[in-house]
One Martini backbone bead per residue (centre of mass of N, CA, C, O) as a GRO file, in nm:
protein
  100
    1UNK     BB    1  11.694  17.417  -3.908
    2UNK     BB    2  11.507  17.378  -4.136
    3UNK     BB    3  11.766  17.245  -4.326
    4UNK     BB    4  11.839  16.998  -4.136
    5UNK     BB    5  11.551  16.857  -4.133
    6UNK     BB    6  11.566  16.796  -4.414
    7UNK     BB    7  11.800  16.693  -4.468
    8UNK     BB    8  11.805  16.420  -4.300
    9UNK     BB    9  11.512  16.332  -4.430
   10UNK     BB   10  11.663  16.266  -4.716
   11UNK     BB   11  11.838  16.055  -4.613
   12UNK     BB   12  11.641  15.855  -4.527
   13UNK     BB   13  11.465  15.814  -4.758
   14UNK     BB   14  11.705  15.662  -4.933
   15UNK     BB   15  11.641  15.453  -4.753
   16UNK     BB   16  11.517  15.193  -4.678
   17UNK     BB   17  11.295  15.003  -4.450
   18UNK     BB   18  11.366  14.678  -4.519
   19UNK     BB   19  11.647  14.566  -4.599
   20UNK     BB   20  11.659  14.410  -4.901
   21UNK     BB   21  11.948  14.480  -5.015
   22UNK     BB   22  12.094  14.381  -4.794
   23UNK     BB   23  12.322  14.183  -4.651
   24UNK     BB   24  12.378  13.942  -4.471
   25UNK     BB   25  12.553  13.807  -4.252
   26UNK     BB   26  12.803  13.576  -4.207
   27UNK     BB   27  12.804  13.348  -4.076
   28UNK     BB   28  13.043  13.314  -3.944
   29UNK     BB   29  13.025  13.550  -3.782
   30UNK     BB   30  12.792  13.431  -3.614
   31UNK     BB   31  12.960  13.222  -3.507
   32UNK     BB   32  13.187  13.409  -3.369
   33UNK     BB   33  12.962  13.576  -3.178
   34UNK     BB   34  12.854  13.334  -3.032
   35UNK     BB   35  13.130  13.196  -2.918
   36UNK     BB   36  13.234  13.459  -2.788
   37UNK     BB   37  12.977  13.487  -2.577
   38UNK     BB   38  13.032  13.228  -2.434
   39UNK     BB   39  13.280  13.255  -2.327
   40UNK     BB   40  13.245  13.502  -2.150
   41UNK     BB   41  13.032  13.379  -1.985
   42UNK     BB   42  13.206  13.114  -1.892
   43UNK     BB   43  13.396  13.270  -1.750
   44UNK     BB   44  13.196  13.462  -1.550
   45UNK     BB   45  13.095  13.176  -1.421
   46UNK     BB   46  13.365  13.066  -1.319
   47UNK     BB   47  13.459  13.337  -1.138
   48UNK     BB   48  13.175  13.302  -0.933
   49UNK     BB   49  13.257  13.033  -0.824
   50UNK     BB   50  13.529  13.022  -0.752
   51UNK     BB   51  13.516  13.237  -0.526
   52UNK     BB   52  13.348  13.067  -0.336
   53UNK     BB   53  13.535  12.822  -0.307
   54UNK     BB   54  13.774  13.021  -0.182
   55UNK     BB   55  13.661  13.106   0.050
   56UNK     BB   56  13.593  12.793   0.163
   57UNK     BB   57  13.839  12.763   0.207
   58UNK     BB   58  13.957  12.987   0.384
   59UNK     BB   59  13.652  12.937   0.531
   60UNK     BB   60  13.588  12.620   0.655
   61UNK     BB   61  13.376  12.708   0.901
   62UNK     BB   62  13.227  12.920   0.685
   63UNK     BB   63  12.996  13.042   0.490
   64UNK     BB   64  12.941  13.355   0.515
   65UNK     BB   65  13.124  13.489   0.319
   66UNK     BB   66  12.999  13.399   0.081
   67UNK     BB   67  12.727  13.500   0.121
   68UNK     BB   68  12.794  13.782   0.144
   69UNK     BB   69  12.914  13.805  -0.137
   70UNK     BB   70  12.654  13.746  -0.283
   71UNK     BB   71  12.494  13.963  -0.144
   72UNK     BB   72  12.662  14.185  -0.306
   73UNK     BB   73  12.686  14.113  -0.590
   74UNK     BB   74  12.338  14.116  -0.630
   75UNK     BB   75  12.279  14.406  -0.509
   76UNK     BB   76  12.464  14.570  -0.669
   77UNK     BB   77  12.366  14.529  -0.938
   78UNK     BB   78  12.051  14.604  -0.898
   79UNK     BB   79  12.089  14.863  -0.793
   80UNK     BB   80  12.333  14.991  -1.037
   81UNK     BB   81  12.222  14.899  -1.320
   82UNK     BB   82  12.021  15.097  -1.396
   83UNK     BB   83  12.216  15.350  -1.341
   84UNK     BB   84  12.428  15.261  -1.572
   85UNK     BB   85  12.199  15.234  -1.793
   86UNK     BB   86  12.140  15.493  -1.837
   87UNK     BB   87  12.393  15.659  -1.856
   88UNK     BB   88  12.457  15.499  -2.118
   89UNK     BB   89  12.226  15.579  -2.276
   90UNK     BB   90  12.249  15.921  -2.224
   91UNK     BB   91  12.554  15.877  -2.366
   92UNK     BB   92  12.820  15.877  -2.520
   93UNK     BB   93  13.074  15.693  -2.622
   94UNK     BB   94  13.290  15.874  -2.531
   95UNK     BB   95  13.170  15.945  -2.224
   96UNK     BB   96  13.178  15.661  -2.146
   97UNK     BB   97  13.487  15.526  -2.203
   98UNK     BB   98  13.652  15.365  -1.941
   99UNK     BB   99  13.804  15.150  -2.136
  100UNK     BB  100  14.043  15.320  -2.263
   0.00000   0.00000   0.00000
């Protein structure tokens, strides 16, 4: 054990921690991640968009369900949200991977 607690402690010595010989990300990716990241969340707030108006179609007479699916779509984030988050940081990548 504590031949690899050397040993670990030797590789990260190895790096600097300033990290100034590094180059830096090429612009082009920074704004390809940006740019991704964007139309992701507009797809996204579109989704959420369109449902309830979807709703409001089906059910011209009444708000109801439209309120209700945001008041169900709203509270389970918030109850689930830091539970899957949890999970997700307490196992590796492989564990989690349920998107495979």
């Amino acid at each position: 054990m504590k031949q690899e607690e050397e040993r670990l402690l030797a590789h990260v010595q190895e790096y600097p921690s300033d990290h100034s010989q590094y180059d830096p990300l090429p612009s082009i990716l920074v704004k390809y991640l940006y740019i991704g990241h964007f139309l992701a969340r507009w797809g996204a707030r579109m989704w959420e968009f369109s449902v309830g108006l979807y709703m409001i179609n089906v059910w011209p007479e009444s708000l109801l369900f439209a309120a209700t699916y945001g008041v169900v779509e709203s509270a389970s984030t918030a109850l689930f949200g830091p539970l899957v988050g949890r999970w997700v940081d307490r196992f590796s990548y492989v564990k989690v991977g349920l998107w495979k």
